[in-house]
BAFI-3210 file (N, C-alpha, C; in Angstrom, 3 decimals, decimal comma, padded with zeros to 6 digits):
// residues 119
n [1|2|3|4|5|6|7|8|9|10|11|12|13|14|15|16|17|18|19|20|21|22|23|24|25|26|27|28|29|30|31|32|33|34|35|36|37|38|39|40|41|42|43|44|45|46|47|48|49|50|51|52|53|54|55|56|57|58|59|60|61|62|63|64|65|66|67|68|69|70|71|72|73|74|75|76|77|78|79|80|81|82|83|84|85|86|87|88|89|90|91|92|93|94|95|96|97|98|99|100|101|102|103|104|105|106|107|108|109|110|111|112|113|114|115|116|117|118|119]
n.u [107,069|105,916|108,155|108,282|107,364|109,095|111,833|110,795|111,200|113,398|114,778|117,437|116,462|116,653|114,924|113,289|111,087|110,585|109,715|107,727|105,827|105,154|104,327|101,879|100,838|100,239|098,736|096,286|095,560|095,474|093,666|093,300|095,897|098,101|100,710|103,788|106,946|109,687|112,127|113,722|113,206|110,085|106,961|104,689|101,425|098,996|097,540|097,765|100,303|100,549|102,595|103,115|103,899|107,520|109,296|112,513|115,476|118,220|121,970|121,525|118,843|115,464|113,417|110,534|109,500|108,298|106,768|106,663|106,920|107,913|105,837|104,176|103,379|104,720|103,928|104,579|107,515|109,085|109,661|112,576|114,915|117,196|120,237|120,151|117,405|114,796|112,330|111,343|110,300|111,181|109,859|112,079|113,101|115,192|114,567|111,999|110,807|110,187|108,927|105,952|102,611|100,762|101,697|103,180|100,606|098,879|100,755|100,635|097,907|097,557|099,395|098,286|095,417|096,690|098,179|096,017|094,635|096,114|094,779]
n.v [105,037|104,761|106,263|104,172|101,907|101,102|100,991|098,871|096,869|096,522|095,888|093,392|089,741|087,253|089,372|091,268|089,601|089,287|092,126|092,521|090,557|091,884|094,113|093,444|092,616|094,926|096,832|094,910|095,199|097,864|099,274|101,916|103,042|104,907|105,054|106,325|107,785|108,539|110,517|108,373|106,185|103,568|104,529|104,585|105,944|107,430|109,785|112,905|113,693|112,230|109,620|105,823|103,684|102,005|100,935|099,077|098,222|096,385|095,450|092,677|091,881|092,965|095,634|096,433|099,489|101,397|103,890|105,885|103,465|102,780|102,970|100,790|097,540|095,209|092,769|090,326|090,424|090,836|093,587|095,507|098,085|099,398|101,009|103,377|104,569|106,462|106,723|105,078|101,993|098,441|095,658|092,993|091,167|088,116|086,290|085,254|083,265|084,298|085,626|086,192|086,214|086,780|087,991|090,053|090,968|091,885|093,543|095,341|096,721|097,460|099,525|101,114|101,810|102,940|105,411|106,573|107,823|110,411|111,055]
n.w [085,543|089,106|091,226|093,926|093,722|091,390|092,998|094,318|092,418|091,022|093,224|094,129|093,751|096,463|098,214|096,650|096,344|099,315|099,357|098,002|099,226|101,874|100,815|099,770|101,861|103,388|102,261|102,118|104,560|105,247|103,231|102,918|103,004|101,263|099,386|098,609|097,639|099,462|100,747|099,306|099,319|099,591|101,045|102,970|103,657|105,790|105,156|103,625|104,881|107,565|108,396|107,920|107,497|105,997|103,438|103,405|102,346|102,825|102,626|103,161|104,410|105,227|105,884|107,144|108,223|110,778|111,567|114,766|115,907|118,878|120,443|119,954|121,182|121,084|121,933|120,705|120,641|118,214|116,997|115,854|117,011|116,666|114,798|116,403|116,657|117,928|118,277|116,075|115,012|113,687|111,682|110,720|108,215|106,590|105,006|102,501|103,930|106,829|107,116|109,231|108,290|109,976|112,398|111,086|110,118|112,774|114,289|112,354|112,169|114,932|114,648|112,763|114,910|116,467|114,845|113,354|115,043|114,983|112,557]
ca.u [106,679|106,290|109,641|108,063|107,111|110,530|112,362|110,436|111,015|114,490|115,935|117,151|116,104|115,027|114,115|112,379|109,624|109,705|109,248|106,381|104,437|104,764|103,383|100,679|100,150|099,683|097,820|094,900|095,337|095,105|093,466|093,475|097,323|098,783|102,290|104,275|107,897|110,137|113,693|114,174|111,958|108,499|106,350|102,817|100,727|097,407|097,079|098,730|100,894|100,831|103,614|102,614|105,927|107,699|110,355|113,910|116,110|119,627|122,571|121,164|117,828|114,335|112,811|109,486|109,681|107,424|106,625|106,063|106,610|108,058|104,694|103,537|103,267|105,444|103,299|105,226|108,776|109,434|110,347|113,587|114,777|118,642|120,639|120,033|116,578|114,347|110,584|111,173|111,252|110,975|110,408|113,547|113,089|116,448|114,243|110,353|110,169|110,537|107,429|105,286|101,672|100,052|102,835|103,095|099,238|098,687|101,412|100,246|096,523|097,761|100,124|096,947|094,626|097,577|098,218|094,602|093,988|096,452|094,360]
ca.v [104,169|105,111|105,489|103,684|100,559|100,639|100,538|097,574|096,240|096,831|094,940|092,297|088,304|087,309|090,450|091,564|088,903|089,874|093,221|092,264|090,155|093,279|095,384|092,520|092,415|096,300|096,796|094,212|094,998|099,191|099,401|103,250|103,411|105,846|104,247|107,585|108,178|109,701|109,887|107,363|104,630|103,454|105,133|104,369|107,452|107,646|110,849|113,462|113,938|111,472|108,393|105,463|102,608|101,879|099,403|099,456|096,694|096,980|094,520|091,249|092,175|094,103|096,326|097,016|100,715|101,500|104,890|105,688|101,937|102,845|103,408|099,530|096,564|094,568|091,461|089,238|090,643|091,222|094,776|095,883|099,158|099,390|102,351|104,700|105,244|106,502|106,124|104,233|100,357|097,528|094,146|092,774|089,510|088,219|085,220|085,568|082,188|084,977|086,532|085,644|087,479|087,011|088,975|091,491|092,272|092,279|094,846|096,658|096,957|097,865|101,092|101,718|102,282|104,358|106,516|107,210|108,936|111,691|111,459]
ca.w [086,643|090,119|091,870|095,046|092,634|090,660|093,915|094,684|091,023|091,317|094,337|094,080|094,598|097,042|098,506|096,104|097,011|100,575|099,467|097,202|099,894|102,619|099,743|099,724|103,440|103,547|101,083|102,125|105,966|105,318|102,102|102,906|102,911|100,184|098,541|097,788|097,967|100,386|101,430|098,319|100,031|099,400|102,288|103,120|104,265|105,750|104,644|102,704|106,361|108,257|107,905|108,331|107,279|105,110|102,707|103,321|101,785|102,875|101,961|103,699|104,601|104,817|107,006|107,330|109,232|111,607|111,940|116,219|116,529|120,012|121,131|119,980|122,672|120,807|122,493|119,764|120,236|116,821|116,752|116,167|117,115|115,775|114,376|117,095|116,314|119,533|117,847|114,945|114,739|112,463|111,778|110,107|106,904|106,091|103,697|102,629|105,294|107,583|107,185|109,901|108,105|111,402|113,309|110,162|110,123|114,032|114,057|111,262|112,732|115,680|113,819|112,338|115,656|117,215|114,052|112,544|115,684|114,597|110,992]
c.u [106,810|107,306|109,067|107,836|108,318|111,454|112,085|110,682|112,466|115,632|115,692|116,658|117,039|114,349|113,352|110,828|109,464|109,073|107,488|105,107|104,261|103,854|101,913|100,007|099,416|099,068|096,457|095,077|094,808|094,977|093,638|094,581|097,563|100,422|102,517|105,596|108,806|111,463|114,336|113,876|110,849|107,961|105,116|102,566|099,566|096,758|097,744|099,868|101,779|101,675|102,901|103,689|106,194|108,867|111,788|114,828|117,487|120,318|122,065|119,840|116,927|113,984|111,518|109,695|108,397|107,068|106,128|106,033|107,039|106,885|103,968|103,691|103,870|105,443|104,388|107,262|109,916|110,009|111,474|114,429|116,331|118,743|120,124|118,300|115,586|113,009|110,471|111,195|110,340|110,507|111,302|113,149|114,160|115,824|112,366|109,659|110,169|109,613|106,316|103,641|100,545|100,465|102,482|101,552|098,364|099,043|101,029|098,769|096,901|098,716|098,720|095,972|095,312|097,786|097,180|094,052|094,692|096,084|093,397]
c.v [104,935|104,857|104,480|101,952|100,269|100,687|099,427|096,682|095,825|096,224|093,733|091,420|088,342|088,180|091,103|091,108|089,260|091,531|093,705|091,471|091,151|094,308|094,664|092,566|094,279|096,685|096,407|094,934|096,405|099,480|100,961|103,633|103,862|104,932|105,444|106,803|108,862|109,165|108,646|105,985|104,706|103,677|104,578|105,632|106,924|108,750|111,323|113,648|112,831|110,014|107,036|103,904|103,004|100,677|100,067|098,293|097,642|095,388|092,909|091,253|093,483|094,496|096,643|097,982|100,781|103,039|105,287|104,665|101,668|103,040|101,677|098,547|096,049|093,529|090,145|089,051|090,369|092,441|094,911|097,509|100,007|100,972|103,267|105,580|104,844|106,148|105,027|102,868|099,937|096,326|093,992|091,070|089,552|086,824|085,454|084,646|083,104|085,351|085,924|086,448|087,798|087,856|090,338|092,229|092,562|093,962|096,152|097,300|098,097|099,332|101,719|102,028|103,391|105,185|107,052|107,950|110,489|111,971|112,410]
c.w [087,968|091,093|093,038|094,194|091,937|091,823|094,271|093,527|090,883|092,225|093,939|094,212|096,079|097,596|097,948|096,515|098,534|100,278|099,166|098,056|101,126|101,914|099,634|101,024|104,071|103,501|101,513|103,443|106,143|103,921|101,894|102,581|101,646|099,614|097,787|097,641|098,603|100,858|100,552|099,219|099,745|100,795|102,254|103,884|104,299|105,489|103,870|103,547|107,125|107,932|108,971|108,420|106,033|104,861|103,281|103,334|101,463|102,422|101,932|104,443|104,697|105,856|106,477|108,528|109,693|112,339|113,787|116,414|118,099|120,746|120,821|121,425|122,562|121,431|121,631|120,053|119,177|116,559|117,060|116,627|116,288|115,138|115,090|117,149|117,916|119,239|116,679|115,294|113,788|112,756|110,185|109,285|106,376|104,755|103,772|103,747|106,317|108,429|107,946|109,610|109,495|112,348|112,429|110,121|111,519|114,162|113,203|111,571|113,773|115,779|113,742|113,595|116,113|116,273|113,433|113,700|115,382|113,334|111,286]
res [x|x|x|x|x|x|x|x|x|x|x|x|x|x|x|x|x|x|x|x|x|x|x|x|x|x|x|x|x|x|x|x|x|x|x|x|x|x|x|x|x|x|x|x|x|x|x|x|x|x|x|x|x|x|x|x|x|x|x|x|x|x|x|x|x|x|x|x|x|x|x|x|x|x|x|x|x|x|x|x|x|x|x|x|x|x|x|x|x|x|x|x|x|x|x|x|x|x|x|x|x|x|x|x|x|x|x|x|x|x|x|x|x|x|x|x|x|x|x]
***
């Protein structure tokens, strides 16, 4: 199996299902997106290179990473930025009610115009 899929197979309830409808919202929103592995996380790539998010399910919730998300508008103020990180952010699901897919595929569009220019 692909580790990026058995990581997602793997976590627990209920995260699992948030993990599984991010993998759903991705998926349809950047059908282009790649699903490797990296750093023992499921990654998305728009290329062989370029990063694009990814999963990260810690004790009490999920992250959707945000590769350069310091560069978004964060019109919604959803992004989180946490652990010291200077480009990175997230949005953070502590229950799948969480999941706002209107927020998640704005955001994710909007990754996608700012990172396919470095494709």
């Amino acid at each position: 199996m692909n580790p990026a899929l058995e990581y997602i197979d793997q976590t627990p309830e209920p995260y699992r299902s948030i993990l599984l409808h991010l993998q759903l919202l991705v998926e349809a929103t950047i059908p282009s997106a790649q699903l490797k592995y990296k750093w023992r996380l499921p990654f998305y790539y728009l290329d062989e290179k370029t990063m694009f998010c990814f999963f990260n399910f810690r004790k009490s919730f999920v992250d959707l990473g945000l590769a350069y998300g310091d560069q978004l508008s964060n019109k919604h103020g959803a992004l989180v930025a946490g652990e010291g990180r200077k480009m990175m952010r997230s949005l953070r699901f502590y229950t799948l009610e969480d999941i706002d897919d209107r927020i998640v595929i704005e955001t994710l569009q909007e990754l996608y115009t700012l990172r396919s220019k470095s494709v």
